[in-house]
C-alpha positions as CSV (number, residue, x, y, z in Angstrom):
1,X,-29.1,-2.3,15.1
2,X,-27.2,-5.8,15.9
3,X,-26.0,-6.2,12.2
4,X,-25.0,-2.3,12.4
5,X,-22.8,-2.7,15.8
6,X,-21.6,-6.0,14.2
7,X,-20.3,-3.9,11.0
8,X,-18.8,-1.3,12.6
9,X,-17.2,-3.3,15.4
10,X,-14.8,-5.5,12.8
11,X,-14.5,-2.8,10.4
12,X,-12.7,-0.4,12.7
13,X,-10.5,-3.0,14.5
14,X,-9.5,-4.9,11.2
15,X,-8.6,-1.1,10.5
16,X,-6.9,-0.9,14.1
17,X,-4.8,-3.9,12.7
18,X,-3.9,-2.9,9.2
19,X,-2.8,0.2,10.6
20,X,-0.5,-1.5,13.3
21,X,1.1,-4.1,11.0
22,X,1.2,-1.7,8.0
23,X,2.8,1.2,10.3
24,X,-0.4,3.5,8.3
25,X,0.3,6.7,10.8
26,X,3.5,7.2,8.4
27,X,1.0,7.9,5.3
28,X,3.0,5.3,3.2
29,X,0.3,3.6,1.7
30,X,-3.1,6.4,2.2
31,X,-1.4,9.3,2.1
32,X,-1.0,12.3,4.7
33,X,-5.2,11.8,5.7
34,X,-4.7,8.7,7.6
35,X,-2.0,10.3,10.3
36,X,-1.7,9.6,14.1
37,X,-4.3,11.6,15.2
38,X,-6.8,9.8,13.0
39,X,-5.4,6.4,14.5
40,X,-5.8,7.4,18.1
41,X,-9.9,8.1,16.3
42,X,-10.2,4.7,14.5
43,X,-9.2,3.1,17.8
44,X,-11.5,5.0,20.5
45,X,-14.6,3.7,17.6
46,X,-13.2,-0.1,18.1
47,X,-12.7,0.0,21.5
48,X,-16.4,1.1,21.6
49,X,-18.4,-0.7,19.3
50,X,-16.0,-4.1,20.0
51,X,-17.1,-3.7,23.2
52,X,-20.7,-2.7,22.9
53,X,-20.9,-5.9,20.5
54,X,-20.2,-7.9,23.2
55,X,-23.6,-7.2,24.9
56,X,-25.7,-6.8,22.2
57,X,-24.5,-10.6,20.4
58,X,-24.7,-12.0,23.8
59,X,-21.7,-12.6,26.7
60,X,-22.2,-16.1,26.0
61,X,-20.9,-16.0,22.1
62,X,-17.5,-16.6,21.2
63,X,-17.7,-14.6,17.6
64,X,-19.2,-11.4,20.3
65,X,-15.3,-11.6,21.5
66,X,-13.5,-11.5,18.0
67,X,-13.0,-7.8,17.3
68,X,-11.9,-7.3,20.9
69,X,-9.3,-10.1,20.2
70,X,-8.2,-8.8,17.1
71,X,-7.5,-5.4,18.2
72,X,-5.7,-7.6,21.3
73,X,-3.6,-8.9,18.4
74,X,-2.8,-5.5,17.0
75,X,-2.1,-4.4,20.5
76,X,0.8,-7.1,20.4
77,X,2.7,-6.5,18.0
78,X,3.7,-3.1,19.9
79,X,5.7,-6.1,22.1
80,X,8.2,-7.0,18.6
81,X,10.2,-4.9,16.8
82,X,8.6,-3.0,14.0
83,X,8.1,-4.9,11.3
84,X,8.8,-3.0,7.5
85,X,5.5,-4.9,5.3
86,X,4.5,-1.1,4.5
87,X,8.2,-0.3,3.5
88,X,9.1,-3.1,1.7
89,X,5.4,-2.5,0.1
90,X,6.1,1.1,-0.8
91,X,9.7,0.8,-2.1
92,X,8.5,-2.3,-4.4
93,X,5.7,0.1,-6.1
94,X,8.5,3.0,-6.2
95,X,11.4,1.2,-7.3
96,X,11.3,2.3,-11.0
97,X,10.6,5.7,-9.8
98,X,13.7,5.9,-7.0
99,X,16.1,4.6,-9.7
100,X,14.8,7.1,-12.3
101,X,15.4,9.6,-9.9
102,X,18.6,8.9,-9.5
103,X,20.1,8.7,-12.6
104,X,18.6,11.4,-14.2
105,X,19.8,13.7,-11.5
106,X,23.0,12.1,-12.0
107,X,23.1,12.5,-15.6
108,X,21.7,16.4,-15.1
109,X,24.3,17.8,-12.5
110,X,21.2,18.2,-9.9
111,X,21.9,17.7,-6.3
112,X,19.4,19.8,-4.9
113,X,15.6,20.0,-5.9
114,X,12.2,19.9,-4.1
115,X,8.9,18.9,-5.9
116,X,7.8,22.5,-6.6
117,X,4.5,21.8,-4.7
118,X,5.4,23.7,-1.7
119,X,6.8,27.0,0.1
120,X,10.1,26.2,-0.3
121,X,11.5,25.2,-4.4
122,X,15.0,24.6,-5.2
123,X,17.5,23.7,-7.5
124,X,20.5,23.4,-6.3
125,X,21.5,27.1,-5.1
126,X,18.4,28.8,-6.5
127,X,15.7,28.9,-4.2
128,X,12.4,30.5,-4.5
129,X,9.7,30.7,-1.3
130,X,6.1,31.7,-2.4
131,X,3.1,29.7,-1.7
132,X,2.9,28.7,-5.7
133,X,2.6,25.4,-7.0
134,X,5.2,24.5,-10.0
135,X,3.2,21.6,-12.0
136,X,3.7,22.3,-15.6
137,X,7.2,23.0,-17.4
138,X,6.0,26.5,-18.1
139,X,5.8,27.1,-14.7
140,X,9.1,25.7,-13.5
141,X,10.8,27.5,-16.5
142,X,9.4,30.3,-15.7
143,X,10.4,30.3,-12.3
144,X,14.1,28.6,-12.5
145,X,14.7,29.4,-16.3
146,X,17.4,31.3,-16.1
147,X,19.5,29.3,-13.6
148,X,18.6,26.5,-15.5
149,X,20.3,28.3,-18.7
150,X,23.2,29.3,-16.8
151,X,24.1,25.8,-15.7
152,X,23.4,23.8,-18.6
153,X,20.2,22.1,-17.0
154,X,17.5,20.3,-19.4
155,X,13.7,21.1,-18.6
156,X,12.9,17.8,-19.3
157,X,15.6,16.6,-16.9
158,X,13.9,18.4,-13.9
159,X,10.2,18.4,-15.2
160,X,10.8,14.2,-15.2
161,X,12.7,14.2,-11.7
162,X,9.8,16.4,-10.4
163,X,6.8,13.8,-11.6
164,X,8.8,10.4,-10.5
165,X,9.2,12.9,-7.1
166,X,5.5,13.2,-6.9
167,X,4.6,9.8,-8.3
168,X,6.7,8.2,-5.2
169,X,5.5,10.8,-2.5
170,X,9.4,12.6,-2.5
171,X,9.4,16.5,-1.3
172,X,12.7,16.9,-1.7
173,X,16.3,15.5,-2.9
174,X,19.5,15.8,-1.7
175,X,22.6,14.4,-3.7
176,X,26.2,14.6,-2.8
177,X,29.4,11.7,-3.3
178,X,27.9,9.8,-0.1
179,X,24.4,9.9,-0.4
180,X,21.5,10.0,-2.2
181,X,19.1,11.7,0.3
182,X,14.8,11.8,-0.7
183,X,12.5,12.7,2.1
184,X,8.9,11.9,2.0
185,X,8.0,14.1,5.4
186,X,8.8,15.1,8.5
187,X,8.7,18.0,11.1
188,X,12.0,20.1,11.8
189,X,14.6,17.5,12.7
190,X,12.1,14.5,12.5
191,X,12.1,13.5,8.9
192,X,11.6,10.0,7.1
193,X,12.4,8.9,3.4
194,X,14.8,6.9,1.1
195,X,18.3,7.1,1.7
196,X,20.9,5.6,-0.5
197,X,24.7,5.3,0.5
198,X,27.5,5.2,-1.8
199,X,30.1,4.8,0.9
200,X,28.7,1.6,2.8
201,X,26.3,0.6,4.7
202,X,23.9,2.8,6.9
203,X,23.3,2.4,10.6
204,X,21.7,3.9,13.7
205,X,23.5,6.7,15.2
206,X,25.0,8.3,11.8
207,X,24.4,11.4,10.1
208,X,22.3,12.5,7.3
209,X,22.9,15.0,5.0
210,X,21.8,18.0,4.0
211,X,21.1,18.9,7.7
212,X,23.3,16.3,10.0
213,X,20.1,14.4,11.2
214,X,20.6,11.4,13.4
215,X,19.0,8.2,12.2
216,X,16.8,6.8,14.7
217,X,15.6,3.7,12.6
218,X,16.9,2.2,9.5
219,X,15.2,-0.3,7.2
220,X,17.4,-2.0,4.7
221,X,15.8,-2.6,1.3
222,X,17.2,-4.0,-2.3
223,X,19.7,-2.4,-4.2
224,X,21.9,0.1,-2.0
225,X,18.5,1.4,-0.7
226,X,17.1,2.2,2.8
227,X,14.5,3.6,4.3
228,X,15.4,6.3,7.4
229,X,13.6,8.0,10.3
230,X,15.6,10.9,11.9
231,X,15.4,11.7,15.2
């Protein structure tokens, strides 16, 4: 039962402090599974076992005391401003993808397109809302075919922008001569993503396009890039 507690105890607050430094309730790194709610979960456990470990290592022990410290640390970096490891982690391993993305809508016309995998699809001015997932070029072709014809857009062109879309975690892209806009998630008027400016640098207080949110927190990466949260 002691080696159990003892498990449990430093497995959920190392978790507590991955998720603190690594920022996890934005589903960068683990995807939409690990969100705040399951945080506010992980910690309750540590707060528990950390503390039942205590008694059942003995008061007396300084290694009974470690993952109360540790979640202690965690606890203090809420007193700094938030660090960007998980951004600067996930741009790195997207970079490739963000740039692809970029050019190849560029080089296709496209300033509007979401990844096909939920309600809302677009390109540009065609929209389509059904609950249908777009993952093959049949499908999209099928779906956005025509408009496609009628404005001289490549399958291959969107089929490729959708994958690097998917690949880096994007729901959606917004292109115009300021800004190269690609959301990841949000709720209403609280979104987050990459944001790319053509006109200058980026700061708190201006407006993003397609929908005039306010940034709330900018992260500046490599490149041109950032990475936004609305408010």
């Amino acid at each position: 039962m002691n080696s159990i507690i003892k498990i449990l105890a430093f497995v959920f607050s190392i978790l507590i402090f991955l998720a603190t430094v690594f920022e996890l309730q934005y589903s960068l790194l683990l995807g939409p599974l690990f969100d705040v709610l399951t945080l506010l979960v992980v910690l309750f456990l540590g707060l528990i076992f950390s503390t039942v470990f205590i008694f059942f290592n003995g008061v007396k022990k300084l290694v009974s005391y470690a993952p109360v410290i540790i979640i202690l640390i965690s606890f203090s970096f809420s007193l700094f401003p938030k660090n960007s490891l998980s951004h600067q982690l996930h741009y790195n391993l997207n970079k490739s993808r963000l740039e692809k993305i970029e050019n190849l809508s560029l080089e296709s016309g496209i300033h509007e397109m979401s990844d096909f995998l939920r309600y809302s699809k677009r390109i540009d001015e065609s929209y389509i809302g059904d609950s249908k997932k777009l993952s093959t070029k049949t499908q999209i072709k099928a779906a956005f075919g025509d408009y496609m014809e009628e404005n001289n857009i490549s399958i291959d062109d969107v089929f490729n922008i959708q994958q690097n879309m998917i690949k880096a975690d994007i729901i959606s892209l917004h292109r115009d001569e300021e800004f190269l806009v690609l959301t990841i998630d949000g709720f209403i008027d609280n979104e987050y993503g990459y944001i790319k400016s053509y006109k200058g640098d980026i700061k708190l207080g201006d407006g993003i396009p397609p929908f005039g949110f306010i940034v709330g927190r900018i992260i500046e990466l490599k490149n041109g890039w950032y990475f936004y949260y609305s408010t």
